[in-house]
Rosetta silent file (secondary structure, phi, psi, omega in degrees, C-alpha in Angstrom):
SEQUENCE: XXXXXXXXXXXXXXXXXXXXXXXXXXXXXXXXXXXXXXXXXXXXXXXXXXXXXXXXXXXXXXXXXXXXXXXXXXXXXXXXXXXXXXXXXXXXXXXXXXXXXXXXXXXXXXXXXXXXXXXXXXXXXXXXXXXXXXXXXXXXXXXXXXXXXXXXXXXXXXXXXXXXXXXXXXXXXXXXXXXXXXXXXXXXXXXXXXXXXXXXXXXXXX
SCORE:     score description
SCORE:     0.000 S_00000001
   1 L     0.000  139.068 -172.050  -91.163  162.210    2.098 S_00000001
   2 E  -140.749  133.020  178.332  -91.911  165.468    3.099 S_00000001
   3 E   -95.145  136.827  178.201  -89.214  168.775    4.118 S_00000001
   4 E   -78.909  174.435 -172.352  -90.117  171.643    6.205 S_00000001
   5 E  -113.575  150.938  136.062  -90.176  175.179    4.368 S_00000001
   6 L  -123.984  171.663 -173.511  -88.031  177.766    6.220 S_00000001
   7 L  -116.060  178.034  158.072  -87.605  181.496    5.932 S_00000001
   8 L   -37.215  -31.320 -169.771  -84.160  183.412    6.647 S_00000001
   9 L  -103.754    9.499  174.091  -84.384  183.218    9.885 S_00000001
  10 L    90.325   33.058 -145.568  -84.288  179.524   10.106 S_00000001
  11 L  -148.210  136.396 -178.073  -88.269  179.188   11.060 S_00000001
  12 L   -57.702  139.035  154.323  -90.988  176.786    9.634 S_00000001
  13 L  -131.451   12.277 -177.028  -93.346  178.725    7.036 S_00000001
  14 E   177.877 -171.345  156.882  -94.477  175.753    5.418 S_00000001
  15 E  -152.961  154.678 -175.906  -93.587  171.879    3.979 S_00000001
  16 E  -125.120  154.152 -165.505  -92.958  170.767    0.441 S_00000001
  17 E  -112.498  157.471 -167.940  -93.474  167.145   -0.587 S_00000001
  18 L  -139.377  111.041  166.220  -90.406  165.131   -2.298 S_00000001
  19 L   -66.839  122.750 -154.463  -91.319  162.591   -4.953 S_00000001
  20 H   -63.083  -18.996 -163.262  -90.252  159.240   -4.025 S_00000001
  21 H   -76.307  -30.200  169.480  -89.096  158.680   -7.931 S_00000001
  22 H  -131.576   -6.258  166.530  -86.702  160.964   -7.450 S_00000001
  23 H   -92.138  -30.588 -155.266  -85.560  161.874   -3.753 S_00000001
  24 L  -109.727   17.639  176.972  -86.381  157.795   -2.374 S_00000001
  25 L   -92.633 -177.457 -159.165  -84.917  155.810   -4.944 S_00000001
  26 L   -81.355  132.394  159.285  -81.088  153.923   -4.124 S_00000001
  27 L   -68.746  124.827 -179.089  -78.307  155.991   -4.609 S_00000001
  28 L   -94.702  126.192  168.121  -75.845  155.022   -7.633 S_00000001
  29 H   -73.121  -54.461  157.884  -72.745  156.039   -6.450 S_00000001
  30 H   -22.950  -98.021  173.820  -71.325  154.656   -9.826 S_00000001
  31 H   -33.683  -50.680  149.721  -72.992  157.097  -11.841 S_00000001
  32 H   -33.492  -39.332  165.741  -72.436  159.876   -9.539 S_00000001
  33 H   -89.858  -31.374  162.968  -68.768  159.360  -10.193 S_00000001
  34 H   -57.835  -50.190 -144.216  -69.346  158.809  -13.993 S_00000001
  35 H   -76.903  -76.196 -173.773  -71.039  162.156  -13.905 S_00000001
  36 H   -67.017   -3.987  154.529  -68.470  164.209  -11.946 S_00000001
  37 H   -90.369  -41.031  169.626  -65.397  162.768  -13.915 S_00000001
  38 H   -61.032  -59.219 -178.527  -66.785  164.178  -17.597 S_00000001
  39 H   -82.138   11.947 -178.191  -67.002  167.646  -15.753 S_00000001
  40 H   -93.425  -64.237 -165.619  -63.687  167.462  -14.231 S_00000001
  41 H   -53.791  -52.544  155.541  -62.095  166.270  -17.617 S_00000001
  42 L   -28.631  -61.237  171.576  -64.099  169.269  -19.092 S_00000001
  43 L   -77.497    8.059 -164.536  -62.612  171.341  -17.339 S_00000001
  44 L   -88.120  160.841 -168.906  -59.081  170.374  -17.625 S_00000001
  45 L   -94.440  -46.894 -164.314  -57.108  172.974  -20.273 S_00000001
  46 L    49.640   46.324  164.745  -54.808  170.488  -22.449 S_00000001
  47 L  -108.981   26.972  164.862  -52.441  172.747  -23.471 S_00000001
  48 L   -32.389   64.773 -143.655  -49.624  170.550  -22.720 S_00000001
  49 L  -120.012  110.743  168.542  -47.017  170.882  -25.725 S_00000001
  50 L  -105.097 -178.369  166.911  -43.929  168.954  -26.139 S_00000001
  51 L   -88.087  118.329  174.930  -41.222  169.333  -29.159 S_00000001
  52 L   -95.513 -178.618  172.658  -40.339  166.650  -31.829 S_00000001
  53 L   -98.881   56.545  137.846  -37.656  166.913  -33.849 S_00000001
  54 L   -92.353  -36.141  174.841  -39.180  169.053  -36.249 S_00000001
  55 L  -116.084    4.367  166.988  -39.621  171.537  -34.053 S_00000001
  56 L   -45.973 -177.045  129.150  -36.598  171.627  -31.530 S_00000001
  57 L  -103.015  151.257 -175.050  -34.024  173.802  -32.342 S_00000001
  58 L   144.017  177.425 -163.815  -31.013  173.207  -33.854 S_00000001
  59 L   -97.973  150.690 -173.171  -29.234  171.905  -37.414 S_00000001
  60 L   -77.948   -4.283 -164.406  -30.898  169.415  -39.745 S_00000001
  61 L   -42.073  151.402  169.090  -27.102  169.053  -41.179 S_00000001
  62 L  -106.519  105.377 -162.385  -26.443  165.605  -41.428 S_00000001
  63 L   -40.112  -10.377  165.573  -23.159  165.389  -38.814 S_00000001
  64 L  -169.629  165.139 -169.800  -20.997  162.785  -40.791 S_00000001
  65 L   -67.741  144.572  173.510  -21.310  160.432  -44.004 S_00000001
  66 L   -77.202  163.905   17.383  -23.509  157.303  -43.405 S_00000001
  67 L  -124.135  138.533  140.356  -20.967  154.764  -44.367 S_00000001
  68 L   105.030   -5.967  160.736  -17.450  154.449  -43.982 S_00000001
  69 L  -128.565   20.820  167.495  -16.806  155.783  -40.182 S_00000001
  70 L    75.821   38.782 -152.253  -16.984  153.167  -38.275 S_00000001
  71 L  -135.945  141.800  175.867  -19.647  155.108  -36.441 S_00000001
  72 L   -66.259  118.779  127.973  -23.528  154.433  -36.138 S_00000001
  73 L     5.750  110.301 -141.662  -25.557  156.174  -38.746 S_00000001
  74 L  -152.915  116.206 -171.902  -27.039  159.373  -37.554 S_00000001
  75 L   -91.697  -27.240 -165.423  -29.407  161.821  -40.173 S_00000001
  76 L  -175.031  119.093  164.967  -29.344  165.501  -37.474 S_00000001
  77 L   -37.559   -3.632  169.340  -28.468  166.239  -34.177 S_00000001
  78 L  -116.925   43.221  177.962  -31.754  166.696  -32.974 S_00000001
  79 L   -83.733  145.614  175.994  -32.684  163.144  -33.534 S_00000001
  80 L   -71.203   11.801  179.823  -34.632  161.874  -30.448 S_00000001
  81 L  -111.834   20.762  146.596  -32.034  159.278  -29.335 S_00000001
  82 L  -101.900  165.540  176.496  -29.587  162.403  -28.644 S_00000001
  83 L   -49.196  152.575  176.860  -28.973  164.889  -25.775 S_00000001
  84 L    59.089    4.669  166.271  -31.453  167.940  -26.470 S_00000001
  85 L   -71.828 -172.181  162.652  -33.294  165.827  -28.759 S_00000001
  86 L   -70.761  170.887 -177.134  -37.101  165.967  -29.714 S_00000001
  87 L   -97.202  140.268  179.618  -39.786  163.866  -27.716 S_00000001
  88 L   -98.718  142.014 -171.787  -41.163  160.874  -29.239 S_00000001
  89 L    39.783   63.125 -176.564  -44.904  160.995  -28.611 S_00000001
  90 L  -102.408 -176.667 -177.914  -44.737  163.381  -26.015 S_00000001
  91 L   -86.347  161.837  155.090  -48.226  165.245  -25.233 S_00000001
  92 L  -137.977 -134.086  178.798  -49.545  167.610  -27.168 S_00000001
  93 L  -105.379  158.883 -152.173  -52.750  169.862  -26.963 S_00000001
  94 L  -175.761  121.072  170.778  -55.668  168.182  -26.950 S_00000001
  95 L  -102.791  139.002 -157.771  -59.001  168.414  -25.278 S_00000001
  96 L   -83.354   30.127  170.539  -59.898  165.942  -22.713 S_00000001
  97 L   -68.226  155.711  111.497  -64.239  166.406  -22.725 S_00000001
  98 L  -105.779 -162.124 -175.790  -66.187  163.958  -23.467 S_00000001
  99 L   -90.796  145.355  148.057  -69.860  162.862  -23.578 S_00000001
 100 L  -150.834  139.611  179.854  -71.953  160.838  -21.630 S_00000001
 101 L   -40.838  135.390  147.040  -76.104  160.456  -22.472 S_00000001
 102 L    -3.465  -88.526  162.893  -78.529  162.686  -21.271 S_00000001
 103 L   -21.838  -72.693  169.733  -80.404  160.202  -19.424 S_00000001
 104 H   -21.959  -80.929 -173.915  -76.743  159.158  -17.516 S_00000001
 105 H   -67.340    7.176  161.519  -76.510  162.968  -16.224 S_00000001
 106 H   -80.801  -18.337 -144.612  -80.187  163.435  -14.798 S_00000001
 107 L   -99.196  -22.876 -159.441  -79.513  160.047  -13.586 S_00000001
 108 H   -96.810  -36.510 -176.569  -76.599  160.808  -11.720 S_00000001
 109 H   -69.255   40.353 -173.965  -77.602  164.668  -10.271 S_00000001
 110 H  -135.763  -31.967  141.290  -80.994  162.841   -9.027 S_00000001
 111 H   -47.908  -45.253  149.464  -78.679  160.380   -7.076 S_00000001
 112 H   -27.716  -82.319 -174.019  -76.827  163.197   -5.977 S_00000001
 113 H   -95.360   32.659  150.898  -79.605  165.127   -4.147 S_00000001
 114 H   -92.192  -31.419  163.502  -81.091  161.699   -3.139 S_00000001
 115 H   -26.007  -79.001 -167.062  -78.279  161.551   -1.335 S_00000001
 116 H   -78.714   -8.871  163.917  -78.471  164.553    0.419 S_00000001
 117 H   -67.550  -80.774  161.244  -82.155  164.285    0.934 S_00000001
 118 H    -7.957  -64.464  170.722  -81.621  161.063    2.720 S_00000001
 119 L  -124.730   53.038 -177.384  -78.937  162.580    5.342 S_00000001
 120 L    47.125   46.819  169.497  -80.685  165.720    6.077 S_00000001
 121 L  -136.629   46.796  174.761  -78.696  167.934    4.020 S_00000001
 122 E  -130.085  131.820  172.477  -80.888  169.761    1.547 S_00000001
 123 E  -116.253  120.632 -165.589  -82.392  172.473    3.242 S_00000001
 124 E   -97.816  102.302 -173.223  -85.976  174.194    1.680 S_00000001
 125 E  -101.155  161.878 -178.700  -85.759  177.866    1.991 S_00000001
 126 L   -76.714  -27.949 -167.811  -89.076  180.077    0.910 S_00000001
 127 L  -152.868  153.988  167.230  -86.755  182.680   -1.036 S_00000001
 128 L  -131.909   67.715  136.459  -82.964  183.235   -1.383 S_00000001
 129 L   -64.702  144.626 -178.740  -82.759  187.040   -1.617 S_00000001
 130 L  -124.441  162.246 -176.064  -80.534  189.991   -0.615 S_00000001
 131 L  -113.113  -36.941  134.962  -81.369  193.424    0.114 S_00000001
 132 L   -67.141  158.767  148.338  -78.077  194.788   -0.297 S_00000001
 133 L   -70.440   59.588  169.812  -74.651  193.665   -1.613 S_00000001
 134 L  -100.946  136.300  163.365  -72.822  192.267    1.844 S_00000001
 135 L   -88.561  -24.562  173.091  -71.141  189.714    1.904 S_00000001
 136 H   -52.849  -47.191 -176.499  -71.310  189.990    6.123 S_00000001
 137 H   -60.487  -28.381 -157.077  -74.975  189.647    5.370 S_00000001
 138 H   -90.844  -63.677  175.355  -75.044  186.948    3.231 S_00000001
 139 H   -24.357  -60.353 -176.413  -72.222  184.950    5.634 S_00000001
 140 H   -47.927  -69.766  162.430  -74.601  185.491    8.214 S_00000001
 141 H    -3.670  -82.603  179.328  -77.588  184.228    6.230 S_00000001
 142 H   -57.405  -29.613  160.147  -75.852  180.575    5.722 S_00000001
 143 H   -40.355  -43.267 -165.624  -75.025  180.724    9.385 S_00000001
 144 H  -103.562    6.618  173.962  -78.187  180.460   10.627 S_00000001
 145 H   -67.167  -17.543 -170.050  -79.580  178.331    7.500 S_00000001
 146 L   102.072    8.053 -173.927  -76.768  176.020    9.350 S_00000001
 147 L   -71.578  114.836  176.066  -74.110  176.427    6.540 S_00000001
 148 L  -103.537  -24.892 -152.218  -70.809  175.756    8.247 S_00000001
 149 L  -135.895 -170.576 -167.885  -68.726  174.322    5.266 S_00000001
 150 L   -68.369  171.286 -174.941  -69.507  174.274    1.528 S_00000001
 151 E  -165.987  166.510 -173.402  -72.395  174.584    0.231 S_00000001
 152 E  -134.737  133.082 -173.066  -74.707  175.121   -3.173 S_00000001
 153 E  -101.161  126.196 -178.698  -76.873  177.578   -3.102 S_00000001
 154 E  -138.911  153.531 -169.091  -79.690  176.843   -5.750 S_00000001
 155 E  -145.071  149.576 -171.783  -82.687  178.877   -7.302 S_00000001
 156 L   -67.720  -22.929  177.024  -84.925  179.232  -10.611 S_00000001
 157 L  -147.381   74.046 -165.469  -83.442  182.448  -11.240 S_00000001
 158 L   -34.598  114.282 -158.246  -80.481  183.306   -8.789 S_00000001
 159 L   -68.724  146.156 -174.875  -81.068  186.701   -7.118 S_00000001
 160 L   -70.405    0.646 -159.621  -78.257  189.292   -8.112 S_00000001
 161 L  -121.559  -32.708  168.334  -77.333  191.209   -5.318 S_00000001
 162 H   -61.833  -20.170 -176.750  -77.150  187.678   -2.970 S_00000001
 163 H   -77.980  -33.371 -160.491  -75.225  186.122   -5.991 S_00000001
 164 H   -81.378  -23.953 -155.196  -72.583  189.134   -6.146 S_00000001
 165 H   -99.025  -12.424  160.269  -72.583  189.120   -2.181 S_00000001
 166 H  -131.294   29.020  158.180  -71.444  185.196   -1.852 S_00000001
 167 L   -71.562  -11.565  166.750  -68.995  184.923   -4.692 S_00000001
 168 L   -78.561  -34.049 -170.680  -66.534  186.073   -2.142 S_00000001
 169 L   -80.095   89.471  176.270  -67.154  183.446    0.693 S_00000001
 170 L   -11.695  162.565  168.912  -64.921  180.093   -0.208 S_00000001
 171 L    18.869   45.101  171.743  -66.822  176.917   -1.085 S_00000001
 172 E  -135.839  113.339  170.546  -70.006  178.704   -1.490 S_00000001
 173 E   -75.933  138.293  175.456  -71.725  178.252   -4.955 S_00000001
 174 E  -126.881   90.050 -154.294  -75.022  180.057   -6.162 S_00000001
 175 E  -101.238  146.164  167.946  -76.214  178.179   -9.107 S_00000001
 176 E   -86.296  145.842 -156.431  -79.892  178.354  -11.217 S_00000001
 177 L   -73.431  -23.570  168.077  -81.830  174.719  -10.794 S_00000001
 178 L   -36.163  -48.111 -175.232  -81.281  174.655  -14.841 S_00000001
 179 L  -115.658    3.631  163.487  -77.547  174.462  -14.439 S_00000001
 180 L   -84.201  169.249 -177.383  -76.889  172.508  -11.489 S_00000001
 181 L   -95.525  147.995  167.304  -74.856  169.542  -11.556 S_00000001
 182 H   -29.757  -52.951 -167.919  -74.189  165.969  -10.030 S_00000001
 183 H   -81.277  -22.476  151.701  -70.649  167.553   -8.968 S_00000001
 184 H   -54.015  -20.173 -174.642  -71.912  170.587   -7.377 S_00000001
 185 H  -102.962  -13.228  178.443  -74.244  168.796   -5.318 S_00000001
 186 H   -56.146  -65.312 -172.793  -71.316  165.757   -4.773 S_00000001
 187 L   -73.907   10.844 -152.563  -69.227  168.254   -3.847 S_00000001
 188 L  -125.802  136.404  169.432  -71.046  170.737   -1.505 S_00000001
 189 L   -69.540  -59.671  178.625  -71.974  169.453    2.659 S_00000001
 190 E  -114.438  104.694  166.669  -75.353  171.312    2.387 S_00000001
 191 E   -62.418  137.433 -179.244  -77.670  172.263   -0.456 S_00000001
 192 E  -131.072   98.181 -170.072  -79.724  175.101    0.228 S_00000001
 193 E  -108.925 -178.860 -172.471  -82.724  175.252   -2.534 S_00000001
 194 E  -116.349  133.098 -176.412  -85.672  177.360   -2.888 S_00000001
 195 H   -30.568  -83.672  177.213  -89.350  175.995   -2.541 S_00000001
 196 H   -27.963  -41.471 -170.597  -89.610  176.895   -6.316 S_00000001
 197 H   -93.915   -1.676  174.319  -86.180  175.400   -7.965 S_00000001
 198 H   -88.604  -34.474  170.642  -86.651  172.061   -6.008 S_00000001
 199 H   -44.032  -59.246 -158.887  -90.297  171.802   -7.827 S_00000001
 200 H   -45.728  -53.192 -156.825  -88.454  172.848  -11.411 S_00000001
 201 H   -69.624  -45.661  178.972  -85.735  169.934  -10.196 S_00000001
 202 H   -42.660  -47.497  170.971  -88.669  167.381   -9.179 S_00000001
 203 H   -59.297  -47.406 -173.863  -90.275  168.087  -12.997 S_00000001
 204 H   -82.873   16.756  164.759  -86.916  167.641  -15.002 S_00000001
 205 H  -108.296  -28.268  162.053  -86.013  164.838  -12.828 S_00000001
 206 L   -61.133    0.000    0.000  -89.064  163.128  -12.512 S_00000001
């Protein structure tokens, strides 16, 4: 499979070749989903805190003698089977990351931008540079790359004054080929990579 090269202005300067091992194989959708639940779950906070009855407030007194008052047996008013009592098991903080192999997550971003390979929506720019800090500039820029809606911008070493200039602009990501992810590329309509970081992905993916 082979991709045209464009420049900024949206104009053939070239073509790069796409290794069937890793753009033409079947997309697992499975994995793809495995992948992008571990970095949602990552990202989740857990700081969720409920109260027991150790730590409500209120007195540990014990409110009447156990025997002898015709009355159910009761140790402190902030037992959890009263009003205002503590929570039994309630949550508490906790972190929800886990793991998944190596292997799994290469397996899943390489489905990912097989994907997007597939239904013409990785786009092979020669360079992703800014000359300035605009953001007007940069907006433009994904216009005529064809960016209407989100998109991941990705490069071996993301240039600084284009990174600073579309951190403002909603659903637009600028990521190094090092760090992207299954769910950036899940989540995003159009990838927009650089000649260079789709070789880098084509080594560590191959």
């Amino acid at each position: 499979m082979q991709l045209d090269v464009v420049n900024s202005s949206n104009q053939k300067v070239g073509a790069v070749e796409l290794r069937d091992e890793v753009f033409g194989g079947d997309v697992n959708n499975g994995l793809i989903w495995t992948s992008v639940v571990r970095a949602n779950a990552g990202d989740r906070q857990g700081t969720h805190a409920t109260k027991n009855r150790a730590l409500v407030s209120g007195s540990g007194k014990k409110p009447w003698r156990q025997k002898g008052t015709g009355r159910a047996r009761v140790g402190e008013i902030r037992n959890p089977l009263w009003r205002k009592g503590g929570t039994v098991f309630g949550p508490q903080p906790r972190s929800y990351a886990f793991s998944i192999p190596k292997k799994a997550e290469r397996g899943a971003l390489r489905s990912a931008l097989a994907e997007k390979a597939q239904t013409g929506q990785l786009v092979v720019v020669d360079a992703l540079v800014a000359t300035a800090i605009k953001t007007k500039a940069a907006t433009a820029l994904l216009k005529t790359l064809g960016v209407a809606g989100k998109a991941v911008l990705v490069d071996v070493a993301p240039d600084e004054k284009l990174s600073k200039s579309v951190r403002n602009v909603p659903g637009i990501a600028f990521v190094a080929s090092n760090r992207l992810t299954a769910r950036a590329v899940a989540n995003a309509e159009r990838v927009i990579a650089t000649k260079s970081a789709l070789e880098k992905l084509q080594e560590a993916l191959g």
